[in-house]
N, C-alpha and C positions, 0 to 999 in steps of 0.2 A: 153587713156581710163581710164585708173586709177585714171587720176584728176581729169575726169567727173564725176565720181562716189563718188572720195573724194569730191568734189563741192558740191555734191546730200548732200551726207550723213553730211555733215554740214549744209546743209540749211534746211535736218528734224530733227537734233540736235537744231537748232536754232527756229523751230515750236514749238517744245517739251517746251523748256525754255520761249517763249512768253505764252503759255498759263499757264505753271506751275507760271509763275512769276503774270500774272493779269487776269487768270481764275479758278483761284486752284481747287475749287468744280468742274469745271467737267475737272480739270486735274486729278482729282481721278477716274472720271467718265469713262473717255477714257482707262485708264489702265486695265480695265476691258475686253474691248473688243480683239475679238479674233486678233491674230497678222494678221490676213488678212485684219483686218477691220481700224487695229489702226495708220498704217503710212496714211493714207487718212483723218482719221478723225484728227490728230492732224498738218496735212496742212489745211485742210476745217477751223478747231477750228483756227488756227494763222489767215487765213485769216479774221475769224468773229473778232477776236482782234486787227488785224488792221484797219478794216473799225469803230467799236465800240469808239474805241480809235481818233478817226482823230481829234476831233473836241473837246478831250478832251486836250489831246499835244499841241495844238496848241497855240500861243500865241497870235496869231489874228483870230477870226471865219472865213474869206474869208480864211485865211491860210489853213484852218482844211478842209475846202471846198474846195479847189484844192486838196487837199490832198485826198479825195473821188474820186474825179473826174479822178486826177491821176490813183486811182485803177479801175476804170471802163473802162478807153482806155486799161490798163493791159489785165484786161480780152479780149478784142477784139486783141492783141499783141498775148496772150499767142495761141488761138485758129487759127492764123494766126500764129503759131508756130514759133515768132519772141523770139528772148533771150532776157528775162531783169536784168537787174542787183541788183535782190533782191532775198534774200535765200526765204520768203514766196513764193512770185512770183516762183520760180525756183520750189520749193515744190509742189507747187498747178499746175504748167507746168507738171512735170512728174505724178503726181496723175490724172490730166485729160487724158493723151495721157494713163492709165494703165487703166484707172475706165470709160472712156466714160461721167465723169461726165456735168449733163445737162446745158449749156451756160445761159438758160433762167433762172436758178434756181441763179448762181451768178451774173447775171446782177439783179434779184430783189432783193437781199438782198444790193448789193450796191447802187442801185436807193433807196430804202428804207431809207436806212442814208440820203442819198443825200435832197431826199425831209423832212425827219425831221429837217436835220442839216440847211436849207433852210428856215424853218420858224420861222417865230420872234420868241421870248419868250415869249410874250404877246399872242401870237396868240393858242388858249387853242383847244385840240383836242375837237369834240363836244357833243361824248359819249364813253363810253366801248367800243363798237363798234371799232369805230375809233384803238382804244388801242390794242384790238385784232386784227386787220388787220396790226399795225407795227408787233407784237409780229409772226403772222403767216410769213411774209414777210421776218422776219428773226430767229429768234428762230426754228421755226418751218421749213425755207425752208432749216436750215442749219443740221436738222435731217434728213430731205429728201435724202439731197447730201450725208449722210454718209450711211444710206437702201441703195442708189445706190451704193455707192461705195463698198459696202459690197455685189453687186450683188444679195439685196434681193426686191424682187417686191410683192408685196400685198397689197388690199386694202385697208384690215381691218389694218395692219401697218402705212400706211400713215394715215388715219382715229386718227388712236392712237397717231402717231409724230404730228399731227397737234394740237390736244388737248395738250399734252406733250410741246410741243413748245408757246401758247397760256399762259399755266399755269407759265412757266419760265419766258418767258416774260413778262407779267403783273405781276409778283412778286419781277422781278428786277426791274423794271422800278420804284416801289414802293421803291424797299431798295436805290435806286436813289436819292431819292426827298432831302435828307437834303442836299448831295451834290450838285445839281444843286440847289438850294435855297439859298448856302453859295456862287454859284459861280456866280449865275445873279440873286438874291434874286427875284426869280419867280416860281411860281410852276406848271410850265411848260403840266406835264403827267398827271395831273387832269382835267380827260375831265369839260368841264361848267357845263354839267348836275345835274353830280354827286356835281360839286362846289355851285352851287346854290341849289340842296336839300338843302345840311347842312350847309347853310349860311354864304357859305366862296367868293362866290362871289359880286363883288364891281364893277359898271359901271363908269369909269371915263374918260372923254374926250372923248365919241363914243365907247371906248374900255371895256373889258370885265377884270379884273384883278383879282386874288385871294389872302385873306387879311386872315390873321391867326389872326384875334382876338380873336376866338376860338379855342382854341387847343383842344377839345373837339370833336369840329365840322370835325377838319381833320380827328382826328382816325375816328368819322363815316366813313366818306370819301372811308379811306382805308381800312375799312371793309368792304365796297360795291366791292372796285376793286378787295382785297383779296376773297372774295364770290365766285366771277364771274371766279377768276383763281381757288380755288377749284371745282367750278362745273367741270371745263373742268379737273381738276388732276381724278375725279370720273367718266366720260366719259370714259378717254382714260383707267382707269383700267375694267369697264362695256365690253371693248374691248379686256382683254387679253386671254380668253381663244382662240381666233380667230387669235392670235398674234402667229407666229411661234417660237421655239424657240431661232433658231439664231439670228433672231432679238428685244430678249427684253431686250441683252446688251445696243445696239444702244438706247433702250428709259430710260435707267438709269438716264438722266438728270430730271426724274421724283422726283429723291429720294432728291437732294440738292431744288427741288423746293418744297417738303413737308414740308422739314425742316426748310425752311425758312417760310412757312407759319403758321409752330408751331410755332416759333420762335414770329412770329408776335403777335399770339394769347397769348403767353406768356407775351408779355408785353403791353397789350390792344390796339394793333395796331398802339399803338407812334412808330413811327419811325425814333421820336429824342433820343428815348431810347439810351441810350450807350449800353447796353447791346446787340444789334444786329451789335454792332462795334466786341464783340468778338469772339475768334474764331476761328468756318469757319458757315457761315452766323449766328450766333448767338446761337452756340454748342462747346460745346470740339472737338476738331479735332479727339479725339481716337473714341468718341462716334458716331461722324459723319463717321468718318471711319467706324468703326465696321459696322454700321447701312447701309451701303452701301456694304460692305462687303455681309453680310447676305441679302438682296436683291438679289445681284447678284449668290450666291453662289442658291439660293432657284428658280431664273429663273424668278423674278417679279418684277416690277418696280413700 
């Protein structure tokens, strides 16, 4: 019994360190939350860093895509209460069999990677829209699983995580773009729509591609996407006096998504700026602290 336990508590040691080593903002974010809430969410958080991550590790894109596909038989293993030999895996085994968490909620957030990581690079989402439906699918379903696991149920909460999840999503995806630009020189998260407003898109060979002759034209760009994710950060707060207490820790992933959209505005929405390389999304870390801090401590997100 004792090595089970040792097993356990190594493999949420080993969640802890996945998220703190390549999601540090909301590994601040989780610390906050009450100890009943925080061994669940920082299984749910490693497992969102494994699926986010597959296709970035990887050395071949088919590779990174087994690697999803991998984690999505997991899920149908774990619920068939079969052992597998990964501390997440193991982490996220005993969080489901504790929390009853929802099967349908991590099969879409893995199907989500799966069908992004799945599309060309060239193959350009076709509006905001589109954007917001990855961001809900994952951002958003993986605040869902942590209200459940935390055993909190309300509408106006889901209501609230879905904007909150929308707003974080569409904001990373943005602080994205130079990396995947240096990694498949394509700009991938720029629906057409938004690309042909501000005349970054270029039709060549039948296909639709985005061309930076204007570096001008992209910060519009990502002022539009930036827009579209503060409307939803002012939505889901429109929603907090309806928000329960307990649960306005769980939507704290609100506070590193403001801040990076300050950040944004800070440096006119280049997001070749260096300055949103420093850090923690483009702040002093004490400041971002603090500021997170004081959120939490005050009961608002």
């Amino acid at each position: 019994m004792n090595g089970v336990s040792s097993s356990l508590r190594a493999a949420f040691s080993y969640c802890v360190q996945q998220v703190r080593s390549y999601d540090y903002h909301h590994y601040l974010c989780l610390l906050e939350l009450p100890p009943s809430m925080r061994k669940a969410a920082f299984a749910l958080r490693a497992f969102n860093v494994e699926t986010a991550r597959a296709m970035d590790v990887a050395s071949d894109p088919k590779i990174g895509l087994m690697r999803l596909v991998w984690w999505q038989e997991a899920i149908d293993k774990i619920y068939a209460n079969k052992l597998i030999e990964h501390p997440t895996a193991q982490a996220l085994s005993s969080v489901i069999t504790e929390s009853k968490i929802s099967k349908a909620w991590l099969k879409r957030l893995v199907e989500a990677r799966i069908n992004d990581a799945s599309r060309e690079v060239t193959d350009l989402p076709e509006s905001i829209e589109d954007l917001e439906k990855y961001a809900e699918n994952t951002a958003s379903t993986l605040l869902y699983m942590t209200l459940q696991a935390g055993g909190i149920r309300s509408t106006a909460v889901d209501h609230a995580a879905s904007h909150v999840g929308k707003a974080s999503g569409l904001l990373l995806l943005l602080k994205s773009l130079p990396y995947h630009a240096s990694r498949n020189r394509h700009f991938s998260y720029i629906p057409a729509k938004v690309a042909a407003k501000h005349g970054l898109l270029v039709k060549e060979g039948g296909r639709s591609e985005i061309h930076l002759d204007s570096r001008e034209g992209l910060c519009e760009a990502v002022f539009e996407i930036a827009s579209a994710a503060n409307a939803h950060l002012l939505k889901a707060r429109e929603l907090a006096d309806a928000v329960p207490s307990e649960a306005r820790k769980a939507l704290l992933p609100a506070v590193p998504a403001q801040v990076l959209l300050d950040s944004l505005s800070r440096v006119q929405f280049d997001v070749f700026d260096s300055r949103l390389a420093r850090g923690i999304l483009g702040r002093p870390p004490l400041l971002f602290q603090l500021k997170l801090k004081w959120y939490s401590w005050r009961g608002k997100y």
